[in-house]
N, C-alpha and C positions, 0 to 999 in steps of 0.2 A: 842145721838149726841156726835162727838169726839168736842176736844177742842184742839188748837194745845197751848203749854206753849213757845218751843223754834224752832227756825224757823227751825234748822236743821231737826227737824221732821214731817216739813209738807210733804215731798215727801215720807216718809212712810204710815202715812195717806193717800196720796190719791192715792198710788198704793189699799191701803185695803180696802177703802170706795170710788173710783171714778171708775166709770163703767170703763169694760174692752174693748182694743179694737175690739173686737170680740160681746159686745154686741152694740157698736156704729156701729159698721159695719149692724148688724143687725137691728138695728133700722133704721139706713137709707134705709135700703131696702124695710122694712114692708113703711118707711113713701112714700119713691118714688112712688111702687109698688101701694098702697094707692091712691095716688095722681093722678095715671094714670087713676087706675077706676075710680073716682069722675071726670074726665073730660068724660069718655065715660058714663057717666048717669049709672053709677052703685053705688050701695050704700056699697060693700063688696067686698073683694077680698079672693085670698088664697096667702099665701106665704108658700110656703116648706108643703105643704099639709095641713096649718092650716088657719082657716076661720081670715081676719083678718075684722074689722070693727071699727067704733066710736071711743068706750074705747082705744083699743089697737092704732090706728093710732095715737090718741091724746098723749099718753103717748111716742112714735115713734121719734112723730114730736118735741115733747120736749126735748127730746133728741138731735135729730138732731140738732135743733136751740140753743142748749146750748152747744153741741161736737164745733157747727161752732161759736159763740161767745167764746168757750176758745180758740180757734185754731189762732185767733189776737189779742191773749194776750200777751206780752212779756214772754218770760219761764221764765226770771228773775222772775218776778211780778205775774205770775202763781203759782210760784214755793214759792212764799212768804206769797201769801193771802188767796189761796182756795183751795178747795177742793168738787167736783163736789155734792158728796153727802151731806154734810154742808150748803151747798148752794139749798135753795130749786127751786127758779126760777132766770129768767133772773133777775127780780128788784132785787133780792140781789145780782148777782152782780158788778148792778152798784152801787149798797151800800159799795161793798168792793172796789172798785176801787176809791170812792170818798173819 
């Protein structure tokens, strides 16, 4: 785990350690994609020829739900306190916001 010392360098850190947008993009897919089969009474899907299920949706969706909680965050105060990977779930960071 990084440690940020001075602020100018948290936006280096969280280009290195916060997911890219290309895996956000992906993860919303797998969790939508997901989401559609568990409404038609399916328990699996495929996304891009791969089985997606449980493990991998869960992982998807936490993505998603923490891509969509930094997204109304100020970039100021983004840009000051976190960092996607540092941060393991949503309670941390309303711990860093507090």
């Amino acid at each position: 785990m990084a440690s940020c010392i001075h602020p100018k360098k948290v936006k280096v850190y969280n280009e290195i350690y916060g997911p890219s947008k290309a895996e956000i993009v992906r993860a919303r897919k797998i969790a939508n994609a997901y989401d559609a089969a568990l409404a038609t009474g399916q328990g699996a899907t495929t996304v891009d020829a791969v089985m997606i299920d449980v493990p991998i949706a869960g992982r998807s969706r936490a993505l998603r739900a923490f891509s969509d909680a930094l997204a109304m965050l100020p970039a100021k105060l983004w840009n000051r306190h976190t960092s996607p990977r540092l941060l393991r779930n949503i309670d941390d960071l309303t711990v860093c916001l507090s």
